[in-house]
N, C-alpha and C positions, 0 to 999 in steps of 0.2 A: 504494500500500500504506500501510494508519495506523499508523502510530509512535508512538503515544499509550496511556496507559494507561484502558481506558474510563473514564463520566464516573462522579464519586461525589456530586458534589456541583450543586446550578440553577447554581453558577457555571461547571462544565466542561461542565454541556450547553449553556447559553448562549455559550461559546465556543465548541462546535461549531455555533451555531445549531441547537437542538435547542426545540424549546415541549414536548413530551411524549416518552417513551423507548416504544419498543415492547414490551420487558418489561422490568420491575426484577426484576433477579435480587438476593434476599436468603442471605445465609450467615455461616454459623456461623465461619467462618474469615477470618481477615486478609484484605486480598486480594493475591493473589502471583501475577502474572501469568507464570505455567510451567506448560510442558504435564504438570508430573507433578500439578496441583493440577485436582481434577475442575472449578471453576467457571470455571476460565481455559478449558479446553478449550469446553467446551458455550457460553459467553458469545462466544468468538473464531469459533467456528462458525454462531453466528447474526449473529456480526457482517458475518464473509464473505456470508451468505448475501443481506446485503440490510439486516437489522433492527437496530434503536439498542435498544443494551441499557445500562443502569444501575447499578452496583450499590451493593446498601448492605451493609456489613461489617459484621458482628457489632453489630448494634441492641442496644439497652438495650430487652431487652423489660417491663422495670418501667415505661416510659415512652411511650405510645402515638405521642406526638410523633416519635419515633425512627422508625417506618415512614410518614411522611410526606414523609423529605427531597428524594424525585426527583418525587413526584405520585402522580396513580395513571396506569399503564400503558395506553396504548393496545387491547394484545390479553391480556395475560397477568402475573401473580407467579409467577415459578420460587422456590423454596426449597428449598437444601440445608444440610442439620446441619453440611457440613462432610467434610473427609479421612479423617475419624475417626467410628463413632457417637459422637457425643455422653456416653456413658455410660462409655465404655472411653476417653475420652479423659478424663472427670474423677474415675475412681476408679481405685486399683488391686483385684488379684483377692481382696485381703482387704476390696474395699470401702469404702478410706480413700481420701480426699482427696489428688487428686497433687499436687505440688510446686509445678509450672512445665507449661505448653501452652505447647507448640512451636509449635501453628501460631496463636498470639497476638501481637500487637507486645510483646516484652520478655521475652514470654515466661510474662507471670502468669497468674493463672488467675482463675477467675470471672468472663470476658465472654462467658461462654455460658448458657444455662439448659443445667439435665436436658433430655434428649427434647428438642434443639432446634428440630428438626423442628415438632412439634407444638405446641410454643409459639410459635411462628412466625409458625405460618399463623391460629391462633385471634388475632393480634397483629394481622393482615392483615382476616381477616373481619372482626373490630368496626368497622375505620376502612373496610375497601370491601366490603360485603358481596355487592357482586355482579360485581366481578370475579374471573374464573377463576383458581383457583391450580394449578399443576402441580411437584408435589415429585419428589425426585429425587437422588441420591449415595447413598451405603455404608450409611447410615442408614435412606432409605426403602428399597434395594433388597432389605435385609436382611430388614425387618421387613414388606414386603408385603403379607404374608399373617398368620393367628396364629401366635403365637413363644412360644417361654419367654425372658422375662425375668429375668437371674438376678439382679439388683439390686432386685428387688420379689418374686424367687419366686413368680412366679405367669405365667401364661399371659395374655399379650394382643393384644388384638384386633388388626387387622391398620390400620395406619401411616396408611390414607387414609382410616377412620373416623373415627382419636382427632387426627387433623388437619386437619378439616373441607373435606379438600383434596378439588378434582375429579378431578384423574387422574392417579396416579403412575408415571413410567417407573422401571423397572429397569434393571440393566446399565451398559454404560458410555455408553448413551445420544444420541449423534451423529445418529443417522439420526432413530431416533425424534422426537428435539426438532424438528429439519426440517420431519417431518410434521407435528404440532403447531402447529407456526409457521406453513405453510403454508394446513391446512386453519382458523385461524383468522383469517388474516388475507383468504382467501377470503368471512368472513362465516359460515363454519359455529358452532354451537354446542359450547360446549367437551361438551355433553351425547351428543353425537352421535358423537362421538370415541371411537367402541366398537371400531373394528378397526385400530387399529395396533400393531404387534407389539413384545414389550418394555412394554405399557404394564397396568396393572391401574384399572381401574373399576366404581362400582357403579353397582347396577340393582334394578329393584322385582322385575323377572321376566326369566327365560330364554328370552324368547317368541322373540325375535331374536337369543340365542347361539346359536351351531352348533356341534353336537357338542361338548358342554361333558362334561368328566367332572363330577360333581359330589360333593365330598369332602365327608367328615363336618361339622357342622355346627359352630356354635363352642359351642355348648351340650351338643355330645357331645362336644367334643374336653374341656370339664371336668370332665366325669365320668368320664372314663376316661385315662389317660397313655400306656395300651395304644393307644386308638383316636388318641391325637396322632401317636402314634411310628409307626404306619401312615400317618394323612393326609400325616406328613412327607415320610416315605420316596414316599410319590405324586409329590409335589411333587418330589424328588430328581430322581423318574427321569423328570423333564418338563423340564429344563432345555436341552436340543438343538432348536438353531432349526428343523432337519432334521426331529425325529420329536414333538416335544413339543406336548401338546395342551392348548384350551383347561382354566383349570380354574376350577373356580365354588366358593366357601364360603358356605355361607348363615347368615345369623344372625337367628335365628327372631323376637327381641325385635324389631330393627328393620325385622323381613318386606324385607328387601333380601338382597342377592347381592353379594359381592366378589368380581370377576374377573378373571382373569389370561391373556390374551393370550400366547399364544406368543411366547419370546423375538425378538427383532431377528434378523436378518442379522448376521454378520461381515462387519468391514470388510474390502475387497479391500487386495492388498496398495499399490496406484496411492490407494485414499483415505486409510490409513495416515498416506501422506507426505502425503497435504495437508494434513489436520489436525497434525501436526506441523510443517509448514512454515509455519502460520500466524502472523502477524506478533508472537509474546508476546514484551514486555519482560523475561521471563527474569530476573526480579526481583520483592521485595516493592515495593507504590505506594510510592512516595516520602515521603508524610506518617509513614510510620511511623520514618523515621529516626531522629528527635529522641529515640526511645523504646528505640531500641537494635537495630530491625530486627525480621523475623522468624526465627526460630531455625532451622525447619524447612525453611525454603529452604537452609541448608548442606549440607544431608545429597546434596540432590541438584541442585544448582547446575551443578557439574561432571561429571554422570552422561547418560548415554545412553538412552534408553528402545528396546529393539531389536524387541518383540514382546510381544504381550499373549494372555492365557488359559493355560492350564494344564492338563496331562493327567494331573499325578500324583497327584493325590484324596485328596490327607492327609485325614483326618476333622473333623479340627481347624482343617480351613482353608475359609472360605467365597468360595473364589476359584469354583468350580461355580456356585455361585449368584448370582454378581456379572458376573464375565468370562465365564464358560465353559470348557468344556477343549478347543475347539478353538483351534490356536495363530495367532494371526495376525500379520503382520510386514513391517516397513520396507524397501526396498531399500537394499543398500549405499551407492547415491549419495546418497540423504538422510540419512543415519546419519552419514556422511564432512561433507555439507555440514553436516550442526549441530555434528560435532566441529571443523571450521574458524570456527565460530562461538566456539565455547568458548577457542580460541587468542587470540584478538582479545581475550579479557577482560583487563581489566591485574590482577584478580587471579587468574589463569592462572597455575601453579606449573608444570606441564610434565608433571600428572599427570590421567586422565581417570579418576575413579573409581568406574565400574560404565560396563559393556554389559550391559545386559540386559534383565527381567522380573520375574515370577514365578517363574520356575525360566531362568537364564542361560544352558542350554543345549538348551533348547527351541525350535529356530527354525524346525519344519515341522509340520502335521499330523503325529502318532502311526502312521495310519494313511491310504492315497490314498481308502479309502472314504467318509470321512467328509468328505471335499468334496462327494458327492452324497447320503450317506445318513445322514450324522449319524455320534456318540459311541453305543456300543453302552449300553443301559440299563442292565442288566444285569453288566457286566461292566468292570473297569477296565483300563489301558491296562498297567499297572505292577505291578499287586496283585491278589491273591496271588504270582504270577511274573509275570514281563512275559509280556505275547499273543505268540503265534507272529507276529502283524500287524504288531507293531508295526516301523515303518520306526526304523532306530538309524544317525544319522550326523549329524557333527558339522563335516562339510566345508566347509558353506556358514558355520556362525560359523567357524569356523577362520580360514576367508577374510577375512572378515567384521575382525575380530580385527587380521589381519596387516594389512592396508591402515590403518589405524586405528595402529600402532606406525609406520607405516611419514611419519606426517602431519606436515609440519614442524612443530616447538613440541612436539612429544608426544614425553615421557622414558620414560613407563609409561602402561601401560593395566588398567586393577585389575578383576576379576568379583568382584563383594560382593554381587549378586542370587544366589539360591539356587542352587547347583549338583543334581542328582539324580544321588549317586553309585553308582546302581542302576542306569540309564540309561545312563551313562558306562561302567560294566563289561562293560554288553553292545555295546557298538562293539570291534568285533574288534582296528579299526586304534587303535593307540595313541597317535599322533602328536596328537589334541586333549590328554589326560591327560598328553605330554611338553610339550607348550609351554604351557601350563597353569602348570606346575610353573616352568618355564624362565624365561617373561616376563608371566603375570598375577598372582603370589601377592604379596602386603605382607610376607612374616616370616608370618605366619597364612590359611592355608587356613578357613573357616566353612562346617560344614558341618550337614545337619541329622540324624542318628542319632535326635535325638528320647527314645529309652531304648535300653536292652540285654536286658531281657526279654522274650521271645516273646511271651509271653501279652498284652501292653501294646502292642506293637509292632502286632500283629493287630486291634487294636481301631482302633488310631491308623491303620490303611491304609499300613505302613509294610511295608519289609522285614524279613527277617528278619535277628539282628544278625550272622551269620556271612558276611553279602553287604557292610556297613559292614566287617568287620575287614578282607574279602579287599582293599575299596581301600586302609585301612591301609598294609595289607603292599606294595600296589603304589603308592604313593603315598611311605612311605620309599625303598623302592629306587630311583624313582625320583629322591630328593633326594639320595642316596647317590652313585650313578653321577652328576650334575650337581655334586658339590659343594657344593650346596646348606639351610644346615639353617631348613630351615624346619619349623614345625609345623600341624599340624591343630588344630581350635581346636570341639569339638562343642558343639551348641547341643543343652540338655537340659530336657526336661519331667520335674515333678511331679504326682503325684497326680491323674494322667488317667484315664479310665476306664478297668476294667480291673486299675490298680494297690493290689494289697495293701501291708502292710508289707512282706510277704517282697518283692516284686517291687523296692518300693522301699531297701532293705535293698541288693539286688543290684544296683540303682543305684548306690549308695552305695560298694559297696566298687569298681566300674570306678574311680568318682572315685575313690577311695585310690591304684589301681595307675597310675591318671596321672601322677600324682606333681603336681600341681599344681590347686589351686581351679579350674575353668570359670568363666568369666564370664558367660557367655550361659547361667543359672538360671532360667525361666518354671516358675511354677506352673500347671495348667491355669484357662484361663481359660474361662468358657463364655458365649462372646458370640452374638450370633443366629444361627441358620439354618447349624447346622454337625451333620454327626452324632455328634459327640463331645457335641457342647449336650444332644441329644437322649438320649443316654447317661447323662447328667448328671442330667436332670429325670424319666427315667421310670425309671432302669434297666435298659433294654430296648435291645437291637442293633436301630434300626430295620430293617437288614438281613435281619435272622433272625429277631428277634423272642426273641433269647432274652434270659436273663436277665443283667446284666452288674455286678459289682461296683464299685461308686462312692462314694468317699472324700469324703463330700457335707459330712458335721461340719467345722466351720472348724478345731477343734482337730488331728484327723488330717490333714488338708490342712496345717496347720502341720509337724507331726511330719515327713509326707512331703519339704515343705520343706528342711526341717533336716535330713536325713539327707544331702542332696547335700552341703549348705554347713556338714557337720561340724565343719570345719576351725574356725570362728568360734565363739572362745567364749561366745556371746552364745548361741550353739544348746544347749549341753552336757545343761541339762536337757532340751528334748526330745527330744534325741539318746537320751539313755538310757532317757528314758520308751518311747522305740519300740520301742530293743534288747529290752528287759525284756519289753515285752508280747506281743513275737513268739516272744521264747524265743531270744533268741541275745545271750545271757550273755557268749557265748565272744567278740563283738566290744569286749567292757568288758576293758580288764587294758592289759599298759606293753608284747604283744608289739607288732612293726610290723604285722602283720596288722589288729591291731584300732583299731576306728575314733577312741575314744575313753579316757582313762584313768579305774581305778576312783574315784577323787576331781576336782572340777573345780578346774578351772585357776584361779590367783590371779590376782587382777584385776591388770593391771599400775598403778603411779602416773605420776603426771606426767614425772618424773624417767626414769623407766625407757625411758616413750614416746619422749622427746626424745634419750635417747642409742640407741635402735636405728632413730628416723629419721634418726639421724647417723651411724648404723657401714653402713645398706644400701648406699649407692652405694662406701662403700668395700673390702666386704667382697666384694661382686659378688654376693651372696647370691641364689637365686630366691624372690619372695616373694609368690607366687601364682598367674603364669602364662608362660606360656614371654617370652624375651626378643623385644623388636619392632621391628622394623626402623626405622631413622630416618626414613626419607622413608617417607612416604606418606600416604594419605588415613584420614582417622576412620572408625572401625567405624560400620557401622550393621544395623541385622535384615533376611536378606531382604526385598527387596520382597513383597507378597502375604500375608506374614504374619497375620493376625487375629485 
């Protein structure tokens, strides 16, 4: 088994005896050899399989010299953006330039372009123009096909065009790359690589697709946002490896076809554990030390990955179009042997901080049909009510869970992947919801409600909010009866489709009657290939097709903003701009009801600052969100999040 971190540099392939790599995979990301980092997996997977793989970390694509350092590739350039699109990772939802990238050495920013994908591979053709490239992570799988991009406002083409790339897989990609690998190293032509599933290629003609549906055109899809918001919703209900068919986009300028291949297979649960049991250093390379590390590897250093895909269909979430909703998952005995791995660490604290996924308590198919027949099209698993089908048990994590408390070295075991406390209410037995409560919470329960408006809630694929209060109610009691006081801690949207002022208004005052600021405040974001996006760019339910109100102006999106995070005087004007233009006068004035007083708040001075950061610890004051337990692990956003 290799213990080594692959090579980056002639000098670590020359110490492996290496004269050429079998592909250089290039990315947008540090390299951080863990399985939660897409390019560790798929690199350690071709490693196992046989092939020497190379990588070069975030190239200076100003410098052509920079994709030179391993040569060029025996069969293949893989290229991923990275953990993150590329886009969502260097701006926030207003568009401005972030801080600090996490998954960077140090943490700074700007060692990526925009689009890094695509600046990548055009980085790649100049210096080898005739080696194959095949792109691949959250960036191309996303952008596959035509997208609305909301950082340009406008509609583009689909990823393996504007990246002169040969053939893009989607998903999370393992088998597929296999194929790949295999059918090139046999001597086939990367051209010829038309039917592997999970993958999108182009073509002059559909002489040799079979039974291709063939979607609107990219030159109808500009002319019309009606005719997107159908092609999408096509595209939506072809994502099941089970029933989804091929589908072809034609774009008439370039007389070609972009093709999309029915998704991959799920992994079984026996390949699961091989690819997680593959030999990753569990760590960023070593050269990045000097620089202070990468940042991104804390969040899940000491985390478990229990199961991947997702059945609960938020709109806002492009986990359908990446993983899938069918759930797929690890055996206890490898789950157990990586947490005895995690013991071993000498920076091991005696806490394990997530089991999970996408949703943490997802650890079967939804339903037993969909092992032969696929995810129903039409119909979600969860939303509007949960299916009569749907299977609800939480026995096997449960299990899962207790062996894992039960592992010498382990204090706590924390779930900070997303709970679905809709899912949760319909298991009769209660006993997952008491130990829960008992031995996984930090001081804060994270959950996601999302909003408390119906009308907004419906949009988002959400429940409705009277199903959030009922585990409220059952979620005190039970902290009640344990002696336990802990709190729930909601993760809240802005200005989603759907949302007016009034809706967000009534946002607004929940946050009053909390009695404390949330922390977890997102504006809607509308990143690719989600139907909220599509909400977003057309107005239109691709679902229904009806019409959908969407707070598109930066300024209302602001307002909506501010109405949650009232509290901060820095909001007061918009705060009141919104009361005023909705008509609700009645939250201005000095009652407690209302949100805000009729005059703003005096700026405080220096002076003022320095003695109430001196009176909080002694006054015990709360000064924005419930008190947090001493031990335990950092917050982070569900997994799957987007």
């Amino acid at each position: 088994m290799n213990q080594q971190f692959l090579p980056i540099s002639r000098a670590d392939m020359a110490a492996r005896g290496w004269e050429q790599c079998d592909f250089v995979y290039v990315i947008g990301d540090a390299y951080v050899d863990h399985p939660t980092f897409g390019h560790a997996i798929i690199s350690r997977v071709l490693e196992d399989a046989g092939y020497k793989v190379g990588i070069i970390s975030q190239p200076d694509w100003r410098d052509p010299a920079n994709i030179l350092t391993l040569g060029a590739p025996r069969l293949a350039f893989l290229v991923m953006g990275g953990n993150m699109d590329s886009m969502v990772n260097h701006y926030s939802v207003s568009k401005k330039r972030r801080k600090q990238d996490a998954f960077t050495p140090g943490g700074i920013t700007g060692k990526r372009p925009d689009h890094a994908t695509v600046v990548y591979c055009n980085l790649i053709r100049r210096s080898f123009p005739k080696i194959p490239i095949v792109i691949g992570g959250i960036e191309a799988s996303l952008r596959r096909l035509a997208h609305y991009d909301y950082w340009s406002d406008s509609l583009k083409r689909s990823l393996l065009l504007d990246a002169q790339a040969d053939l893009l897989l989607y998903g999370m990609g393992e088998k597929s790359i296999l194929e790949v690998a295999e059918a090139l190293d046999s001597g086939l032509s990367v051209r010829d690589l038309t039917y592997i599933r999970g993958s999108v290629f182009r073509t002059d003609s559909l002489e040799n697709v079979y039974d291709a549906c063939v979607l609107p055109s990219w030159e109808a899809l500009n002319q019309s946002r009606r005719t997107y918001a159908g092609s999408f919703y096509t595209q939506y209900q072809n994502t099941d490896p089970f029933t989804a068919k091929t589908l072809a986009e034609p774009y008439e300028r370039e007389r070609c076809y972009v093709v999309q291949n029915p998704p991959q297979e799920p992994l079984t649960t026996e390949e699961m554990d091989h690819v997680y049991a593959l030999p990753y250093q569990r760590t960023y390379h070593p050269s990045y030390e000097k620089l202070g590390g990468v940042p991104a590897i804390e969040e899940v250093k000491f985390s478990l990955t229990s199961c991947r895909g997702c059945f609960g269909g938020c709109s806002f979430c492009a986990l359908t179009f990446h993983q899938g909703r069918i759930i797929q998952t690890r055996t206890h005995e490898a789950i157990l042997g990586e947490a005895r791995l995690l013991t071993q660490d000498p920076a091991f604290k005696g806490y394990i901080h997530d089991v999970g996924g996408p949703t943490a308590n997802f650890r079967h198919p939804s339903c037993q049909k969909q092992l032969t027949r696929g995810v129903c099209q039409n119909r979600q698993c969860l939303f509007p009510t949960p299916c009569k089908n749907l299977t609800v048990d939480h026995r096997d994590y449960l299990e899962l869970l207790r062996k894992l408390r039960a592992l010498p070295g382990v204090k706590k075991v924390f779930i900070r992947s997303g709970i679905r406390f809709d899912y949760l209410l319909c298991d009769k037995n209660g006993t997952f919801l008491r130990e829960l409560v008992e031995h996984h919470v930090s001081g804060q329960l994270k959950v996601a409600p999302e909003h408390v408006a119906d009308p907004v809630l419906q949009k988002m694929g959400k429940p409705p909010n009277y199903i959030y209060q009922r585990f409220l109610t059952k979620y005190q009691h039970l902290n009640e009866r344990l002696g336990k006081k802990q709190f729930v801690v909601p993760y809240l949207m802005s200005s989603h489709p759907g949302s007016t002022l009034k809706e967000a208004i009534a946002l607004a005052e929940y946050v009053r009657d909390l009695g404390y600021l949330p922390e977890q405040v997102q504006d809607f974001y509308p990143t690719p290939s989600t139907i909220s996006t599509v909400m977003y760019c057309t107005g239109l339910d691709p679902r229904t097709m009806e019409p959908v109100y969407v707070a598109s102006d930066p300024h209302e999106k602001a307002m909506q903003r501010a109405l949650i995070q009232y509290r901060d005087p820095k909001n007061y004007a918009l705060v009141r701009e919104a009361l005023v233009q909705a008509g609700r006068e009645d939250l201005i004035g000095t009652d407690r009801r209302c949100l805000i007083r009729p005059t703003p708040p005096r700026p405080s001075g220096p002076k003022r600052e320095e003695r109430t950061r001196k009176a909080g610890p002694q006054t015990g004051r709360r000064t924005g969100s419930p008190k947090k337990e001493q031990k335990g692990p950092r917050r982070k956003p569900p997994r799957g999040r987007r």
